[in-house]
N, C-alpha and C positions, 0 to 999 in steps of 0.2 A: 223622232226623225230629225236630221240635220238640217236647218233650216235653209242653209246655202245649198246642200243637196237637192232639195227640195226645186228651189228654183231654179237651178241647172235644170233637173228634170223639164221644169215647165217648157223653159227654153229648147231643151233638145227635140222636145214633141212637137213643140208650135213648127218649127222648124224643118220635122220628118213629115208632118202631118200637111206642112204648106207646099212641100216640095217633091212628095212620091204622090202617081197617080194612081188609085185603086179604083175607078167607075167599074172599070170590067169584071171586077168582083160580085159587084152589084147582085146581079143574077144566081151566084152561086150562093150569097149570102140570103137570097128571097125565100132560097129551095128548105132552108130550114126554119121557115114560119107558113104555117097555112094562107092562102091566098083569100079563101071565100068563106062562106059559113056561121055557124055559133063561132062563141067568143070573142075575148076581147081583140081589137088591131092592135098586130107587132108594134112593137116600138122600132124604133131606128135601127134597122141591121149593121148599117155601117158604123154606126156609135157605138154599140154592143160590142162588134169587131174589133175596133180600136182600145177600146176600154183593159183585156188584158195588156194590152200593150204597153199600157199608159201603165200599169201593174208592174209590170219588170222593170221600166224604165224610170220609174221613180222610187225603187226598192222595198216597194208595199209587199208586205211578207205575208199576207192574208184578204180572203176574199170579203171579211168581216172590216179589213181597215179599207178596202178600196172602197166599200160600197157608203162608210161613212164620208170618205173624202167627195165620193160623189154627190154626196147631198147639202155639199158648203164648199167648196173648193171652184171658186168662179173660173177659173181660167182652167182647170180639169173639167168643169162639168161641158164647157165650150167645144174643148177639142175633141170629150167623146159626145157631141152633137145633142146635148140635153139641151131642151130649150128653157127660158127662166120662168115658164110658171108649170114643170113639170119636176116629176120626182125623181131623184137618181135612180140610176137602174139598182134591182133586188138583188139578194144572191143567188135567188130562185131563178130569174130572168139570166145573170150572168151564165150559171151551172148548167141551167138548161140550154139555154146559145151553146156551151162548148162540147158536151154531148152529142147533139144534134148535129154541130158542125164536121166533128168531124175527124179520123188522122187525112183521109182519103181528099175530101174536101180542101181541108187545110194546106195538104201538099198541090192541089190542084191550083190554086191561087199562088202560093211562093214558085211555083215553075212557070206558071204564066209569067208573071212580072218578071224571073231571071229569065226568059226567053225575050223578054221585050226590052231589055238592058242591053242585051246581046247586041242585038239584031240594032238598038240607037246607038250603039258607040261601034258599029260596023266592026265586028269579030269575025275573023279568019282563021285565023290558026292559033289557039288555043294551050299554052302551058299549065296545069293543072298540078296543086297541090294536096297531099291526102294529108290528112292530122285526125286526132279527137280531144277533145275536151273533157275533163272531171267535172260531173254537177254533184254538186254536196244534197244530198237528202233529207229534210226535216223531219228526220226521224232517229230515234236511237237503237240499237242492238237488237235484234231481240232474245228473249232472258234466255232461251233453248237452246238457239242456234245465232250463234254471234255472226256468223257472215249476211244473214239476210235483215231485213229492217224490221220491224215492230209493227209500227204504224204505217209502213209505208211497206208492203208485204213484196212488193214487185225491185225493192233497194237492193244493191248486194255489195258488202266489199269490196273495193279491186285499188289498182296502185294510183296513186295521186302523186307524180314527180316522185320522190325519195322516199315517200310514208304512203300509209294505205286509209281509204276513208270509204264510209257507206253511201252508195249514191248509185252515180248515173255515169256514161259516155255519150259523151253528142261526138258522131265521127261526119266529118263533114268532107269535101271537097271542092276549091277554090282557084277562081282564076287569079294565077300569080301578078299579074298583070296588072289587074285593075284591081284585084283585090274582092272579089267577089265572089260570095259564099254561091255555090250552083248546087250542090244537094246536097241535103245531111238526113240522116238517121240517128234514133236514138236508141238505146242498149243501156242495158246494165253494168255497171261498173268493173266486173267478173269476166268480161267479154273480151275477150283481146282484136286490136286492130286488124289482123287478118282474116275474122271471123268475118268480119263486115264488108272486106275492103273491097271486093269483085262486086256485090254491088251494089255499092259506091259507086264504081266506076262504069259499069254498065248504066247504071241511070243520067250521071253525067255523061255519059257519050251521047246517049237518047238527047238530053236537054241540049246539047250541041249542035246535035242534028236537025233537030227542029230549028234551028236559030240559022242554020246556015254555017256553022263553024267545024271545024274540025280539031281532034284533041292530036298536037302535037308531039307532046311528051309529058311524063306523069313524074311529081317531081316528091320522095317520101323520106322519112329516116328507117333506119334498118329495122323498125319494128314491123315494116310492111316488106320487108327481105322474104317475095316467098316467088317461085318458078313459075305457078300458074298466073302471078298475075304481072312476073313480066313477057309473056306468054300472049298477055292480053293486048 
């Protein structure tokens, strides 16, 4: 790992971590640990929580290198709330957290917070952009059937800008505005943007509604050229 990267990393987290408020997550994070009973007591939900986070945003490619960083990495083990005379989290503890947690869960908490974004920076009327993103897949071919993954069975070919590559589509939609992601969905690489894109926009109109805002106009490129969804 780059060691400048590295510390970037540190800095962007202390930073996200000082400055977005998750409390009200709290509860929904409890639901995936027993409260009473045999066994041992959860460790920190919200540490757990945070800890992918700290995974992507410092380019840890493995849940094998995060959980060693977790066990020496003083200003990592702070931000995902390990206290100094306890153990990093496991990758039994991490694996099991995101199981448990959730797509259902997970999408319940990113809409609460874009709903409470909304509603603090006083949104009214609403320009909305659609896109999708290529995720690159760590995985290769597989030796049968070259369009789907190997190791990663759920991967599938599809276009990446000018060339084609195995992975993923994160299709998302964004207030042009402020620049804020409001829903996204993920799909296989294989899936083209109209498959997704109604909704997309059904769900962002929901997250709108709830905030008190309303979608003025939907702003794409012609790969979302289709009747029923300017229709919508």
């Amino acid at each position: 790992m780059n060691p400048s990267a590295g510390q970037d990393g540190h800095e962007t987290l202390e930073t996200l971590f000082r400055n977005i408020d998750l409390s009200f997550a709290q509860n929904i994070l409890l639901e995936c640990f027993h409260a009473s009973g045999l066994g041992r007591p959860p460790r920190n939900p919200m540490g757990i929580f945070r800890s992918p986070h700290s995974h992507g945003m410092k380019g840890v490619r493995s849940l094998r290198e995060l959980t060693r960083l977790l066990d020496f990495d003083t200003r990592l083990r702070k931000l995902c709330l390990i206290k100094e005379n306890e153990a990093g989290y496991s990758r039994s503890v991490l694996s099991r957290f995101t199981r448990k947690m959730g797509e259902d869960r997970l999408n319940k908490i990113i809409e609460e917070k874009v709903v409470k974004l909304l509603k603090s920076n006083q949104a009214k009327e609403v320009d909305v952009m659609l896109d999708a993103s290529f995720i690159k897949a760590w995985s290769t071919r597989h030796p049968t059937d070259s369009q789907k993954g190997y190791s990663d069975a759920d991967a599938r070919v599809g276009r990446t800008g000018r060339t084609f590559g195995l992975g993923y589509k994160l299709h998302l939609s964004i207030d042009a505005k402020r620049m804020l992601p409001l829903t996204s969905l993920f799909a296989s690489a294989n899936q083209n943007e109209k498959k997704h894109s109604l909704t997309i926009l059904e769900k962002t109109r929901q997250i709108l509604k709830r905030s008190g805002a309303k979608l003025r106009r939907v702003i794409a490129d012609s790969r979302y050229s289709d009747r029923k969804i300017r229709s919508r």
